[in-house]
TORKOL-4160 file (C-alpha; in steps of 0.2 Angstrom, whole numbers, padded with zeros to 4 digits, m for minus):
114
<pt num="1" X="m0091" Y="0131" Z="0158"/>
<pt num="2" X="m0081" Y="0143" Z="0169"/>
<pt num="3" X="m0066" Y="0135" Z="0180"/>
<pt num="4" X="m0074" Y="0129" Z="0197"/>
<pt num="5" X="m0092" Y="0130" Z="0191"/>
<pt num="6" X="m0098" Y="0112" Z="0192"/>
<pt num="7" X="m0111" Y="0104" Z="0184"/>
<pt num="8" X="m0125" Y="0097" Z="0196"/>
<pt num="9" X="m0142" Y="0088" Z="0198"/>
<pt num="10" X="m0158" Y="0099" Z="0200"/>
<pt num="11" X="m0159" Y="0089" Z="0219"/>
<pt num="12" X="m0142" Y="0094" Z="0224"/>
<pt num="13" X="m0144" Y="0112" Z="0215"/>
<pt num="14" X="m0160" Y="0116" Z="0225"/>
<pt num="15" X="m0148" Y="0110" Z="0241"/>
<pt num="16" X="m0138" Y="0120" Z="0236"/>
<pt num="17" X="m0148" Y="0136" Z="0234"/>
<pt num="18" X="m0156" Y="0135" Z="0251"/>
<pt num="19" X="m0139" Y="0132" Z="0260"/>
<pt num="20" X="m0130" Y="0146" Z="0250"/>
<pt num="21" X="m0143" Y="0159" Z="0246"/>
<pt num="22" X="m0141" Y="0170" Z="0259"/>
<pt num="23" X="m0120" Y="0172" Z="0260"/>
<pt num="24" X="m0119" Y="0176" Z="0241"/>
<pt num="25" X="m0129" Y="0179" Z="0223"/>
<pt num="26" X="m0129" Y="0166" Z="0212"/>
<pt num="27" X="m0137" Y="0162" Z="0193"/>
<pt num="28" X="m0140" Y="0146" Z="0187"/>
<pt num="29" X="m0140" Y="0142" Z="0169"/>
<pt num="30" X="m0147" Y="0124" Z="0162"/>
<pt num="31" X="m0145" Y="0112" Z="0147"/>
<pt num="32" X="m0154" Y="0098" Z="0144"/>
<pt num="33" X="m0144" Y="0089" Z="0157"/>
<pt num="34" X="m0136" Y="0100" Z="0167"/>
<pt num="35" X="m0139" Y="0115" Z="0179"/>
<pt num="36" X="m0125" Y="0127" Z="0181"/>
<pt num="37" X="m0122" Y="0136" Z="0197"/>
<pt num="38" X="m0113" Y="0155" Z="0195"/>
<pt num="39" X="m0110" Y="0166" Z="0207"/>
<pt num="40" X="m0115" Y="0185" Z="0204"/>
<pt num="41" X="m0105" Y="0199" Z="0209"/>
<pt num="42" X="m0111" Y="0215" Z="0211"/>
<pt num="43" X="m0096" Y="0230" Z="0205"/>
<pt num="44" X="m0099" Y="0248" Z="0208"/>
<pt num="45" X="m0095" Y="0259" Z="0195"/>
<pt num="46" X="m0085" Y="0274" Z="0201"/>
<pt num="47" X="m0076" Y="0290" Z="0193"/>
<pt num="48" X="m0060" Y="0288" Z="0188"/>
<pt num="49" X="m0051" Y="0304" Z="0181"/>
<pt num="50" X="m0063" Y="0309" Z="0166"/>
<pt num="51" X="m0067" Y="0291" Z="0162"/>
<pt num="52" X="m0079" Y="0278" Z="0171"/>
<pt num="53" X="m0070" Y="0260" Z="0178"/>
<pt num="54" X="m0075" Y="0249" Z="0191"/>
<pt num="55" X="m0065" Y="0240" Z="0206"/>
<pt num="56" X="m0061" Y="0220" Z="0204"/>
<pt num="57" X="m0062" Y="0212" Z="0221"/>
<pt num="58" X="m0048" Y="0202" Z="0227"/>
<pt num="59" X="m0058" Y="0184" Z="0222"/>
<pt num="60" X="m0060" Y="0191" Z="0207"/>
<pt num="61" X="m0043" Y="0196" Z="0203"/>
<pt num="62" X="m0037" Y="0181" Z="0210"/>
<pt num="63" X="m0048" Y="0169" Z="0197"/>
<pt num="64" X="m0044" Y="0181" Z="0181"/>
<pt num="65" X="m0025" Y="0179" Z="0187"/>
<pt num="66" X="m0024" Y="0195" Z="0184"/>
<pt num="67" X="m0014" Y="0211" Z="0192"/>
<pt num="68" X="m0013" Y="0230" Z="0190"/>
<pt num="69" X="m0007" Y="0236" Z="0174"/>
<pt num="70" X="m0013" Y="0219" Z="0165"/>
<pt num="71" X="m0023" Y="0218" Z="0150"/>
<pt num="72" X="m0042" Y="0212" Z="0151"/>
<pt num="73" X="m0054" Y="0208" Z="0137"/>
<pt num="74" X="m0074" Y="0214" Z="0137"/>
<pt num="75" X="m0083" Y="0203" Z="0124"/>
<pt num="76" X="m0100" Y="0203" Z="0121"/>
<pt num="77" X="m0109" Y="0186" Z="0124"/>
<pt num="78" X="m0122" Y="0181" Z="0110"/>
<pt num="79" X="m0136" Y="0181" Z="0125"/>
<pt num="80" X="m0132" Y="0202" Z="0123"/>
<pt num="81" X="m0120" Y="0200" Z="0141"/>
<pt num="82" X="m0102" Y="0204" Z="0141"/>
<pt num="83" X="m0088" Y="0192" Z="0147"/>
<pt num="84" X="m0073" Y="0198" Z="0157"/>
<pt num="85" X="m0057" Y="0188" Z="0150"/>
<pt num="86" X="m0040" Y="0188" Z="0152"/>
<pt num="87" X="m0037" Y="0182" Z="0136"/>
<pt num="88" X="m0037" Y="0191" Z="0119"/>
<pt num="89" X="m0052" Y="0183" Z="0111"/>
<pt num="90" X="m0045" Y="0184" Z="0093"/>
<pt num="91" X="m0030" Y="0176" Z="0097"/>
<pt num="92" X="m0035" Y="0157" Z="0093"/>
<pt num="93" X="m0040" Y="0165" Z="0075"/>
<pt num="94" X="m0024" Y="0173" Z="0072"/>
<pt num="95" X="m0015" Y="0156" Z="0077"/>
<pt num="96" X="m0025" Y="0146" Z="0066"/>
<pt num="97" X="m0020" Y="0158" Z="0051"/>
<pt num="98" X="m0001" Y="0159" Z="0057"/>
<pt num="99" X="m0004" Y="0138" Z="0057"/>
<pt num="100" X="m0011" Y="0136" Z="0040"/>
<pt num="101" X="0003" Y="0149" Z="0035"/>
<pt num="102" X="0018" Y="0137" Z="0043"/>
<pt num="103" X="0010" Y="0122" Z="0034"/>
<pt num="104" X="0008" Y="0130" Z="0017"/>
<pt num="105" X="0024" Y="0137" Z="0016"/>
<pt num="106" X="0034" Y="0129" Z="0028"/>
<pt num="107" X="0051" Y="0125" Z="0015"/>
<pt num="108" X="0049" Y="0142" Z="0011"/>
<pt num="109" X="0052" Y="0145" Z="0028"/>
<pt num="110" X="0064" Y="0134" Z="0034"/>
<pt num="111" X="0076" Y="0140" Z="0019"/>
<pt num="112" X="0073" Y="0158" Z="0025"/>
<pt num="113" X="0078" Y="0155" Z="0044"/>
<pt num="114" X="0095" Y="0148" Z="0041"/>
């Protein structure tokens, strides 16, 4: 679950829909038990040189923690949707190789970095 997306009740989530439906978009996914609330926002895409980008709004910035010049990552989601991330995707594969790499040969390299 996204940070500060929360988890309520269908009651509360209907409340909620009512009261907030006309200042922002929002989505709501659902599991067996819960009903997510996510808000939408809407990007304009515009020119940029010979190339196509769009323009992150300040709350949007803010939440990736992000800032100009900073890497972000576009990963598609297995619904067929894209995700938007600060953080390189691959990386928590390439730390469980360099992991299992330490454990197997960690003598070896302990020897080699004195």
């Amino acid at each position: 679950m996204p940070a500060g997306d929360r988890p309520v009740d269908a009651s509360t989530t209907f409340r909620m829909r009512l009261a907030v439906h006309s200042s922002r978009r929002l989505e709501y996914y659902s599991d067996s038990r819960h009903i997510w609330e996510v808000p939408v926002i809407e990007l304009k895409v515009r020119k940029v040189g010979n190339s196509l980008g769009v323009v992150l709004p300040k709350e949007v910035v803010s939440r990736l923690q992000t800032q100009e010049g900073a890497t972000l990552f576009l990963s598609e989601t297995p619904e067929g949707g894209y995700r938007l991330s600060p953080f390189d995707p691959d990386f928590e594969h390439r730390m469980a190789k360099a992991e299992d790499l330490m454990l197997r040969y960690g003598d070896t390299l302990h020897v080699l970095a004195k």
